[in-house]
Structure formats: C-alpha cells, structure tokens
LOGUTOR-725448 format. One line per field, with one value per residue (C-alpha): residue number from 1; x, y, z negated; residue in one letter. Coordinates in pm, 1 decimal, always signed. Example, Ala and Ser with C-alpha at 12.3 -4.5 7.8 and 13.67 -1.06 7.14 Angstrom:
<recs>
num: 1	2
X: +1230.0	+1367.0
Y: -450.0	-106.0
Z: -780.0	-714.0
residu: A	S
</recs>
This chain:
<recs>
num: 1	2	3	4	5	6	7	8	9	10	11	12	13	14	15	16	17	18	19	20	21	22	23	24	25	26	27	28	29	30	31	32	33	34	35	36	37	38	39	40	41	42	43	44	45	46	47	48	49	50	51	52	53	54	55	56	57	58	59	60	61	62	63	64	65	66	67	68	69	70	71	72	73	74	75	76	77	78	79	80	81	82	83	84	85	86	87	88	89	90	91	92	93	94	95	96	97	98	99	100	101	102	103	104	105	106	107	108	109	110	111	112	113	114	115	116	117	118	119	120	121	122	123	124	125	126	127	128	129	130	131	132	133	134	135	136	137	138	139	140	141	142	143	144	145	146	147	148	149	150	151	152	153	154	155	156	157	158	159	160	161	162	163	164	165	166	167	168	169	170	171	172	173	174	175	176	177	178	179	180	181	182	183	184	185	186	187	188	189	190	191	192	193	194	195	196	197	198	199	200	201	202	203	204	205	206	207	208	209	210	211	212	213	214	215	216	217	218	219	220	221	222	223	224	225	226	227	228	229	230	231	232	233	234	235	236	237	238	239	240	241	242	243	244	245	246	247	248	249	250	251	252	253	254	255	256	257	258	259	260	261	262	263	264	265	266	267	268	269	270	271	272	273	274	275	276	277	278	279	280	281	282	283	284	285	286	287	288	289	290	291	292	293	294	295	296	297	298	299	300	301	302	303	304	305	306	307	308	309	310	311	312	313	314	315	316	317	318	319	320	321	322	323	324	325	326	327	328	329	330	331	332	333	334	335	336	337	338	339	340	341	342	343	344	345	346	347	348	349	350	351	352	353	354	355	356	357	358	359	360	361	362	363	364	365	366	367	368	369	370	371	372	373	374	375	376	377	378	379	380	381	382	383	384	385	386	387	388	389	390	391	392	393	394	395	396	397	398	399	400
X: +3656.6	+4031.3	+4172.0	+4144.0	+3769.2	+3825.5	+4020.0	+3788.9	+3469.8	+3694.8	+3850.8	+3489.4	+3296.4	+3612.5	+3650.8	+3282.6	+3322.3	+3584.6	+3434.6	+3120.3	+3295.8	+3474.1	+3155.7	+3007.7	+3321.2	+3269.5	+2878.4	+2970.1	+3200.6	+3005.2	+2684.6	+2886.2	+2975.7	+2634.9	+2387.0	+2102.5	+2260.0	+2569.5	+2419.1	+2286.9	+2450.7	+2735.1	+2442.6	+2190.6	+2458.9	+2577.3	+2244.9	+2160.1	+2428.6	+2350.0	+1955.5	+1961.6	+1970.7	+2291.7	+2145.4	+2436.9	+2304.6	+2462.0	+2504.6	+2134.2	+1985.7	+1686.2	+1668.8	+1290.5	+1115.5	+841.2	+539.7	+549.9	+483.6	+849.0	+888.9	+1254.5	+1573.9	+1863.7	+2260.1	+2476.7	+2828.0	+2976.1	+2917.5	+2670.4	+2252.3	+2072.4	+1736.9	+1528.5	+1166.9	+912.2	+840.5	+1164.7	+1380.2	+1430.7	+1414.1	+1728.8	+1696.4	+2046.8	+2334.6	+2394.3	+2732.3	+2899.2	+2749.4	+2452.6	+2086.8	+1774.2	+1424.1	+1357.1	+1022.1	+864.9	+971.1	+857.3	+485.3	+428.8	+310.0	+470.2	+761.2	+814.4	+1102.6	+1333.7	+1639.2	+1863.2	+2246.3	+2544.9	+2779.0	+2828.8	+2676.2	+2645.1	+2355.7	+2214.5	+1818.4	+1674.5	+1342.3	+1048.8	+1060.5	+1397.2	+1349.9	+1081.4	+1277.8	+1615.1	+1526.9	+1203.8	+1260.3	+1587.5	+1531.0	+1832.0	+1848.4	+1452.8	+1576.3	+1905.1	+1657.1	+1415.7	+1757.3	+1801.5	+1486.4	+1478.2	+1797.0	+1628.8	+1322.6	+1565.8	+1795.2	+1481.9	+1325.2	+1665.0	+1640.8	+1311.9	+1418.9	+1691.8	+1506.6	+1199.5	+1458.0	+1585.0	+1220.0	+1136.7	+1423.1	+1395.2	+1040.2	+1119.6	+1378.1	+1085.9	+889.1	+1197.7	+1220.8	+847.3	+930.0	+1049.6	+695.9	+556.3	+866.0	+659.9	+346.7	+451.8	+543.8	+259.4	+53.6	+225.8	+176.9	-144.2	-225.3	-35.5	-235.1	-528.4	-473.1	-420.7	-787.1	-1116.4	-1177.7	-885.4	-961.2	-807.0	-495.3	-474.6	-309.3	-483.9	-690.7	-411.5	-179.0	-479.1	-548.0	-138.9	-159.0	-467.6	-318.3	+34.1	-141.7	-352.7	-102.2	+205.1	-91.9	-176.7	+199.8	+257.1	-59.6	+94.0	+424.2	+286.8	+61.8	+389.4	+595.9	+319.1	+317.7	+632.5	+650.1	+339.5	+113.9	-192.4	-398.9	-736.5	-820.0	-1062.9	-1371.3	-1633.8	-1878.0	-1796.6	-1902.3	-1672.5	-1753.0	-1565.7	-1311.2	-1213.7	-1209.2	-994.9	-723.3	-770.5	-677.3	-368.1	-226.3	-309.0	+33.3	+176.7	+389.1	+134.3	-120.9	+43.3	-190.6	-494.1	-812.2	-1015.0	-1371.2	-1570.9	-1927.5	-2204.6	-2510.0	-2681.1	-2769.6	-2667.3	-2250.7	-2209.0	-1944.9	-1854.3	-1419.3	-1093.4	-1082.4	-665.2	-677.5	-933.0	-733.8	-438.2	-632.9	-799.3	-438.4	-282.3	-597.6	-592.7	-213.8	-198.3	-467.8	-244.4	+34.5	-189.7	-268.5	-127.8	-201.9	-491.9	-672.1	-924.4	-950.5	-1338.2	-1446.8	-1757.9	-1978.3	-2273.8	-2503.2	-2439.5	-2707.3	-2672.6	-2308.0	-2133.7	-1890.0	-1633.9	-1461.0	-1128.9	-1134.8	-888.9	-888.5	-524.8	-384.5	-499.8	-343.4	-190.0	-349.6	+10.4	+53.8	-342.8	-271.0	+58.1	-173.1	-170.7	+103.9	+419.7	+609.4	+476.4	+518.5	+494.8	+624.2	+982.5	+1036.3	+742.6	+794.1	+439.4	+346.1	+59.5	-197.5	-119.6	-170.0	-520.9	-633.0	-534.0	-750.0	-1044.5	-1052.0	-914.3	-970.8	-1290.8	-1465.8	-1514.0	-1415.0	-1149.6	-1113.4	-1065.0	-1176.4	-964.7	-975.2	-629.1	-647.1	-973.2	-838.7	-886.8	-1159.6	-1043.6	-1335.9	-1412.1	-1691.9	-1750.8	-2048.8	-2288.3	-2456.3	-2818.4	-2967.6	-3087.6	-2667.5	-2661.4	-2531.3	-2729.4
Y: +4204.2	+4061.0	+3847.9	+3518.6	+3599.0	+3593.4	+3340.6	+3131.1	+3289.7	+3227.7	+2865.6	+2672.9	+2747.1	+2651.1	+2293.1	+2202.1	+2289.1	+2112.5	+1791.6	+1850.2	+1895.3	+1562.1	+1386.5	+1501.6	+1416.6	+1086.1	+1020.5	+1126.0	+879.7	+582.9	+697.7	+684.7	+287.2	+207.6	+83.4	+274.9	+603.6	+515.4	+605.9	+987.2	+1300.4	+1482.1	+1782.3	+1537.4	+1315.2	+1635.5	+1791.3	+1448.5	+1473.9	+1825.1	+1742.2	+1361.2	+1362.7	+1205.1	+1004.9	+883.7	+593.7	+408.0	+2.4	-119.2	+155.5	+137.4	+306.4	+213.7	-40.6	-355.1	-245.7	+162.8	+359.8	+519.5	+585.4	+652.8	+497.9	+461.6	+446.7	+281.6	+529.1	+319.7	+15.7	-227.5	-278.1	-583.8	-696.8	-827.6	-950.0	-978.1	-772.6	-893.5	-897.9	-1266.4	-1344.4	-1236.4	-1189.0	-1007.9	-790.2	-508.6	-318.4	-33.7	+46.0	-109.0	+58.1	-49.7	+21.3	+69.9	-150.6	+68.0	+368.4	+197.0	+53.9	+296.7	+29.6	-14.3	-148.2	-545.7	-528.8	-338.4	-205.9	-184.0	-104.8	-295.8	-97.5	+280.6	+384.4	+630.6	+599.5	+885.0	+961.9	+937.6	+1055.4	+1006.0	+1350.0	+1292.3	+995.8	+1122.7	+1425.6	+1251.4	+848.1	+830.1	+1026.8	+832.4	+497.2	+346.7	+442.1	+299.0	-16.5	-46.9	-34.8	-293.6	-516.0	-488.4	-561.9	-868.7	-964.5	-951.7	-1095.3	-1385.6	-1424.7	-1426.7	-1731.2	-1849.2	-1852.4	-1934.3	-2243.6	-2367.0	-2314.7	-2468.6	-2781.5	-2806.8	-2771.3	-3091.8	-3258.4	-3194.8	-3343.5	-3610.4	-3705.2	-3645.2	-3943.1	-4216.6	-4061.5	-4203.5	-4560.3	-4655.3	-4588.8	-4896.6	-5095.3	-4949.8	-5032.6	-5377.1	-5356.2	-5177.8	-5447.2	-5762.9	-5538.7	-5509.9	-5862.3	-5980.8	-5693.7	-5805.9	-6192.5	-6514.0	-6682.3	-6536.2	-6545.4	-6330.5	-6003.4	-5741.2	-5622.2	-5256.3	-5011.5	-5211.1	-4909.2	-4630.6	-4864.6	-4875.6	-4502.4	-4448.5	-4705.1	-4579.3	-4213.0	-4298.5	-4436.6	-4128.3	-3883.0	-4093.9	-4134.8	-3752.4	-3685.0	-3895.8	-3739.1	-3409.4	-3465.8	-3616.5	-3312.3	-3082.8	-3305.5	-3294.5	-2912.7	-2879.2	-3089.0	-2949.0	-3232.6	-3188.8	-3422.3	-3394.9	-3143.9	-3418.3	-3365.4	-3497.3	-3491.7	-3489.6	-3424.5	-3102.3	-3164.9	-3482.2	-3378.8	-3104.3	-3327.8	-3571.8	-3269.3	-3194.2	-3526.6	-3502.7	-3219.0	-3186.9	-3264.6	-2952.0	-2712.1	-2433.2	-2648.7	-2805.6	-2718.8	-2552.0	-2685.5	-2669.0	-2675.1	-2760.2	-2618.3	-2659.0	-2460.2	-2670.9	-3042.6	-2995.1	-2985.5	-3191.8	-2957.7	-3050.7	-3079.1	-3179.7	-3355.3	-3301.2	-2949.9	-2844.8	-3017.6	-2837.1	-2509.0	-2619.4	-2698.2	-2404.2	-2177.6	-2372.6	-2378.9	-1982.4	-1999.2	-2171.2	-1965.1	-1634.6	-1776.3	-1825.8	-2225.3	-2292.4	-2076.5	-2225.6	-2217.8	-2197.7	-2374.9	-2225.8	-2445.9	-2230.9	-2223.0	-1869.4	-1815.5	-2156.4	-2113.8	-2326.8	-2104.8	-2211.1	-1965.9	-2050.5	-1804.1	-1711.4	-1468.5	-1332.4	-1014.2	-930.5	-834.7	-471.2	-183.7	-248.8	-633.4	-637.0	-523.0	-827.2	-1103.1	-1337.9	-1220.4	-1362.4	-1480.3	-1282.4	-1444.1	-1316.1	-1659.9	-1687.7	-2065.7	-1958.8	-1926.6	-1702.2	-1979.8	-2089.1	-1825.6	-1764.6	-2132.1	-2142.2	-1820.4	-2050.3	-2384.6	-2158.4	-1901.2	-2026.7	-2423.2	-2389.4	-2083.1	-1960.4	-1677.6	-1655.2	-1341.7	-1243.9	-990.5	-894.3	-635.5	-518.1	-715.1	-899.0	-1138.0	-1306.1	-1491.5	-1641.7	-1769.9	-1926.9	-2030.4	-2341.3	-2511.8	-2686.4	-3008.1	-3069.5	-3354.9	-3441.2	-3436.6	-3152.0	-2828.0	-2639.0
Z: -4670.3	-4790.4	-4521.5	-4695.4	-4668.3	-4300.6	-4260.6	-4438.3	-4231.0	-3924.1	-4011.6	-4141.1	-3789.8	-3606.5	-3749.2	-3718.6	-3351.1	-3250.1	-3460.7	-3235.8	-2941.0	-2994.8	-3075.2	-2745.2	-2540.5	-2702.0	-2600.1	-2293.0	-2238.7	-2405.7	-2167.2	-1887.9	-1978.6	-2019.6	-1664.1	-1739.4	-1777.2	-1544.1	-1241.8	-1386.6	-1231.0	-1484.2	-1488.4	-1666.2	-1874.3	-2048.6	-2067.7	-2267.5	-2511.1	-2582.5	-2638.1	-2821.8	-3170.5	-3391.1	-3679.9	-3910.4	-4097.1	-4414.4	-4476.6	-4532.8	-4426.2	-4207.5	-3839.3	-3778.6	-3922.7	-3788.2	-3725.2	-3674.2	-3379.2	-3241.4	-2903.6	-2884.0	-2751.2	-2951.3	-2856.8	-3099.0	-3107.6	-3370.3	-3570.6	-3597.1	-3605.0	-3745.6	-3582.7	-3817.3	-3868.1	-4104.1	-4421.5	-4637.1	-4288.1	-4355.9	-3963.9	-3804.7	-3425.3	-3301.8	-3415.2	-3150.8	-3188.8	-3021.6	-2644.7	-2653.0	-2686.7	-2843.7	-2872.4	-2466.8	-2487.5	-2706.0	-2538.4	-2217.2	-2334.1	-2617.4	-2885.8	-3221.3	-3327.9	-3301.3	-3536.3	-3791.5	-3708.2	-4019.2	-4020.0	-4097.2	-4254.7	-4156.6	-3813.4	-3590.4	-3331.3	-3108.6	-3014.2	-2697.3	-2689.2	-2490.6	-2330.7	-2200.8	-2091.0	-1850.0	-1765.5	-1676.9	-1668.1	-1473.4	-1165.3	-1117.8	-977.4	-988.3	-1365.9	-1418.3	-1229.1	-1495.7	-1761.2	-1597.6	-1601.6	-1946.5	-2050.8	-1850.8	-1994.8	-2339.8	-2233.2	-2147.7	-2435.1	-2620.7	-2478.1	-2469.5	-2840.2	-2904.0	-2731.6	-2895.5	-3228.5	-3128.2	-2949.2	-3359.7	-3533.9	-3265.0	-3379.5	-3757.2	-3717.0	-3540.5	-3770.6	-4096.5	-3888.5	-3940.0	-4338.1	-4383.9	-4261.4	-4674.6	-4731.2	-4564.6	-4813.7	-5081.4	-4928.1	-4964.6	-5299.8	-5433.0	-5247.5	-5491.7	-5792.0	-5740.0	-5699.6	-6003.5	-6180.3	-6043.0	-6139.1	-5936.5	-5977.3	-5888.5	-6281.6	-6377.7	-6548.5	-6419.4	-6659.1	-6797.4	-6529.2	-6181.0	-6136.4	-6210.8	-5926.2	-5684.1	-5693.0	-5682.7	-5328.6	-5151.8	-5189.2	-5111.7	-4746.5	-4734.4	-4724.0	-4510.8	-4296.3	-4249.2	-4276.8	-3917.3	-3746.9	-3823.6	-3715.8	-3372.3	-3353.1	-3390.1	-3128.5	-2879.1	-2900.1	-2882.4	-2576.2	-2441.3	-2444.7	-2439.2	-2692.2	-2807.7	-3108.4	-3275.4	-3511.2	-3708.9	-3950.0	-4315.3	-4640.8	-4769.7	-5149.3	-5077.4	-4869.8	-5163.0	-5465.8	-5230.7	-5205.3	-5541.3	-5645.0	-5419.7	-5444.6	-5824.1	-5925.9	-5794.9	-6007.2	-5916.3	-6037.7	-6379.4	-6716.4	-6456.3	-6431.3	-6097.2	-6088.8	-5760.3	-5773.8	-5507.8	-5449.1	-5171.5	-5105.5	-4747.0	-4768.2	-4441.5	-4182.0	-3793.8	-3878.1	-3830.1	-4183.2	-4175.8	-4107.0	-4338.8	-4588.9	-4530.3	-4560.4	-4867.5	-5017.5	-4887.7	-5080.2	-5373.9	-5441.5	-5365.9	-5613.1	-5892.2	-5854.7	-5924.9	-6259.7	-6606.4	-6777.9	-6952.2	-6685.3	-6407.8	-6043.7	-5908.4	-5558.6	-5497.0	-5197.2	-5049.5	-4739.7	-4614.6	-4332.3	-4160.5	-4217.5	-4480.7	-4721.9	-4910.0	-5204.5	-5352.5	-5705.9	-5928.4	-6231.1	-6168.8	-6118.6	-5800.3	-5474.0	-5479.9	-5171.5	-4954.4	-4969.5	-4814.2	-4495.5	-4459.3	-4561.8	-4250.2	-4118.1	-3998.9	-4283.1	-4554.0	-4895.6	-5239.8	-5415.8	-5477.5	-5311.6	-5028.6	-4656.3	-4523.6	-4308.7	-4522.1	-4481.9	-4069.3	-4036.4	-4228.1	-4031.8	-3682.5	-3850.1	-3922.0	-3642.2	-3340.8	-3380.7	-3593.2	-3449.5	-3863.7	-4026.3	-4335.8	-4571.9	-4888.2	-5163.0	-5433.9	-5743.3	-5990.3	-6257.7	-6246.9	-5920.9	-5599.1	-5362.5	-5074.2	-4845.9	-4503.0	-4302.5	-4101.3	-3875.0	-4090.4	-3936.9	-3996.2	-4138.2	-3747.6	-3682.4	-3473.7	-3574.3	-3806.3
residu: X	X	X	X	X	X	X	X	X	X	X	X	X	X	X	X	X	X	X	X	X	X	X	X	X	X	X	X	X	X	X	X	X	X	X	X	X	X	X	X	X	X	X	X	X	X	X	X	X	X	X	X	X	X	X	X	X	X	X	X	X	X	X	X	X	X	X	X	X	X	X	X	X	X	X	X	X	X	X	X	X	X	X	X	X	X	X	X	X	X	X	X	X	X	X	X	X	X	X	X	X	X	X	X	X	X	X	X	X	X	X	X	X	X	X	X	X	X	X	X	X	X	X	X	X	X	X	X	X	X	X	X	X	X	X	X	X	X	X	X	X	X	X	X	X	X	X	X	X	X	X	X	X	X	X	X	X	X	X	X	X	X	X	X	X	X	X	X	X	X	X	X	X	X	X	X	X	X	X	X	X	X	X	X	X	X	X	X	X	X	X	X	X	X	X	X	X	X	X	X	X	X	X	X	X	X	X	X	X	X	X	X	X	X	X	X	X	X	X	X	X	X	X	X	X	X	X	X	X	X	X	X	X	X	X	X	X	X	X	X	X	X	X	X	X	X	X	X	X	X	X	X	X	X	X	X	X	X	X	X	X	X	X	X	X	X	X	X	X	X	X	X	X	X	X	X	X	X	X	X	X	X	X	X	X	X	X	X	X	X	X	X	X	X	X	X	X	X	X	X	X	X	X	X	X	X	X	X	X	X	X	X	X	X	X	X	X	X	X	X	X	X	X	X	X	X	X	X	X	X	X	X	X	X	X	X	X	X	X	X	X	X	X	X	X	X	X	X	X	X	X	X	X	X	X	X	X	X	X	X	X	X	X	X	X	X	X	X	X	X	X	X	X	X	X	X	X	X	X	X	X	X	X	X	X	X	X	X	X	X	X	X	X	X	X	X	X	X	X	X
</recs>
C-alpha cells in the first residue's frame, strides 16, 4: 500500500466523522430547546440522537403525505415545512421552521395522516419513531405532559383559524346578499317591458319576443330567489342558528327540466344536448326542492365537462324497490382507478376553474339531509353514471 493510499483510507473516514459528530452536537442542542424533550435526562437525549433517523429533504419534496398511516415524529434541524391539504396541496394550513416538531397526533392516536408535509427549500428534519417514543417519552411524565401542551396549542391555533376564515366566508356572504338588491331594479324593468310587449288593451296581441322576456323574468326571480335562501342558510350556520331543514312533495321530472332550463347556459353545457327519460308514472319525492337542485346541477354540469359537443347527457328516472333513482350519464372518458378513491373528498377537482366542493356537498344533500344514497359507476373510455336515491311518496301522500 503507497502512502497516498493511506492517507486517503485514513483522511475519507475522518471527515465523515467529524461531519457526524457536528450534526449530533447540533440535535443535541436543538432537543434540548425544545419542551417535550427538555425535561429528558443527558443519558436518553443522546441515546435519541444516536437512534432517530436524519432525512435530508429537497425544495418540494414531500416528508409524508394526507392520508397515509406514519406514526413518527419529526424535528425540523434546518429550514422550513409547508402544511398542506387536499390532493393538489391547495389548502395551506402552517409553515413550521427550525425547532419545531410535527406529526405528534399521529404518533399519539395511531390514525393516518390529516395532512402533507412538503418542504420549502432544503431541509434537514430528524425521525422520531414510535418505539422511541415509548421507550424515552412515555415513562416520563413531565415530557408526556410537554407534548399534551403542544397539542393543545395546535388544537387552538387551529380553531383559531378556522375562525377567522369562517368570520370572512360570513362576511363575503353577507356582502353577496346586498350584490342581489340590482336585481329587484331589473325586476322592475323587466316588469314595463313586458307590459308594453304584452299591449295596453285587453285586445292587444301580444308582440314577437313576450314569451322569450317572460321566461327571461320568471327565471331571473327563480334563481335571486334561491340565491337569498342560500345565503341565509349559510349565515345561519355560520352563526349557529338553528332553522328548520324544510321539505315537500314534488314532482322530480319537473324539478330536473326546471334546472335544465337554468343552468343550460353553462360553458360545460354549450353545443350538449340533455335528455330526461322516465321509466315510471310515479316520479313524486319527499325534498328540499333547493337542494336537490343544486345536486342535480352539480351532476349535470360534471356531466358536461366529461364530454366533447355534439354529445348527450342521459337523466335516467326509475323506481328502484320503492326507492326513486335518479342517473346522471355521460359517454366520456371515464374516471381513472386513483382519482376513484378522492371522489367526495375535500376539495378534490379535476376541472381547471373547479374548487371540489361540488361532489362533498351533494354527498351531504343526499346522505345526511335526505337519508339516500349517491354513487357512481364508471368504465375507461366508455364513461360515467352518477346516481342517487330518494323517498318516493305514494299516491295516498305518505312515503312509499
């Protein structure tokens, strides 16, 4: 062996060492700032930075991700992490930087992951893992009572933030209430235009357009109309007032062509047919007529995006064993094996300008305020079927 060999052999070791030794010196020191480890002997501090694991992470790059099972704590030794929700990580909860720890519910309750962790620039974080914690965390409690702290400290910057946003949705919506007041100037106007349209003297004839005006009128006051009984729904939530969730009896085969006729206008919906077909004389559901229409233009619209123009959407009616069934079809492309499992989630979206809020809010109408049931079935490049079930009413008016 020539001595540069050795030197070499002798110089590569040595470096690494030292850069470990400083790393260790350094977790030390950053454990030692930090409550829930603060209060460990030396012993188990420097037993911890020998055992945890160093996980250098670059910008973007995720630690653990929303949804997954991971049972481990994490120490950030340099930089920054991102909480995020939802699949896209459009919901941003906190930045955490330098000192501070994350992931101790899931460590503490075992269940998976309520958000992704994804770094900001370079980072350095170390692994705490569940067998540590129960060898060096658990049996200490002073240490178990630091962590209890900073979980409650989360716990209450959450609802800290959950209430400011939910203090500027109210506000937002109150503020869309006042922006439907030039409706009732139009009101007005409508109103003149159609009585000159209409003619002066009981033996006018109606002039060319009346009917086009009246249609235009009666569902400008339909929708301003729904539009204020939603926003007072939202502000009485939001203030938690309780108000009566109202229904009645009405035909659905009427109810659908009405939110066809409204909503058929949309981009989604530009150069597509729909067709509404019924397979039973008995169409008559038990309803919130407001909310059913919001699921039925929710399911139709998703419907119109799916497909090309020139193409058709199909609104099958059906009595499904006492049950009344309603199938919103379209002959797209079909929903791919790993969007399935995100459908009715929290702000999952495939479309561009799209926010996720539709489908979770249809799967609330159906489920929780309608006792039905709301699925879909779906094949690659043949399409989609999204269906739900609600209470028929018998011709006697009781439910079927």
């Amino acid at each position: 062996m020539t001595p540069s060999q050795t030197k070499k052999s002798e110089t590569v070791p040595l470096q690494i060492s030292v850069h470990d030794r400083e790393l260790k010196i350094l977790k030390k020191e950053l454990l030692k700032k930090i409550s829930i480890f603060s209060c460990l002997s030396p012993e188990a501090l420097q037993n911890i930075v020998e055992d945890s694991k160093d996980i250098f992470l670059e910008d973007g790059e995720i630690l653990f991700r929303e949804g997954v099972t991971n049972c481990n704590l994490y120490i950030i030794l340099s930089g920054n992490i991102l909480i995020a929700k939802g699949p896209n990580y459009t919901k941003h909860v906190t930045v955490l930087s330098e000192g501070e720890c994350l992931g101790e519910i899931s460590l503490i309750d075992k269940r998976k992951r309520s958000a992704t962790a994804m770094a900001l620039g370079e980072t350095l974080v170390t692994e705490f893992n569940e067998e540590m914690f129960h060898k060096f965390i658990f049996p200490n409690t002073k240490a178990l009572m630091e962590m209890m702290k900073v979980c409650s400290q989360r716990l209450r910057d959450d609802l800290e933030r959950m209430s400011s946003e939910i203090q500027q949705v109210s506000n937002f919506t109150h503020d869309m209430r006042n922006c439907l007041v030039p409706l009732g100037t139009a009101e007005v106007m409508l109103d003149q235009a159609l009585n000159i349209l209409g003619g002066t003297e009981a033996n006018h004839v109606k002039r060319e357009g009346w009917d086009n005006v009246q249609k235009g009128h009666d569902t400008m006051l339909s929708v301003r109309s729904n539009m204020v009984t939603m926003i007072d729904q939202s502000l009485a939530t939001v203030k938690k007032v309780w108000s009566k969730y109202v229904k009645g009896d009405y035909d659905i085969v009427d109810l659908i062509n009405e939110t066809v006729e409204e909503i058929e206008c949309h981009k989604n919906l530009k150069g597509k047919s729909i067709r509404v077909k019924s397979a039973g004389s008995n169409t008559t559901v038990h309803i919130n007529y407001l909310d059913i229409k919001r699921v039925l233009q929710n399911l139709i619209i998703n419907a119109g995006y799916a497909i090309p123009k020139g193409e058709a959407i199909n609104i099958y009616i059906k009595d499904n064993h006492g049950l009344l069934e309603v199938s919103v079809e379209d002959k797209g492309c079909g929903i791919p094996e790993e969007v399935k499992a995100l459908l009715f989630r929290e702000n999952y979206t495939s479309k561009p300008d799209g926010n996720g809020f539709g489908l979770m809010s249809c799967k609330e109408i159906i489920q929780d305020l309608h006792d039905g049931k709301i699925g879909f079935e779906t094949e690659l490049g043949k399409g989609t079927t999204f269906y739900f079930t609600l209470s028929l009413v018998a011709p006697n008016g009781k439910a079927a």
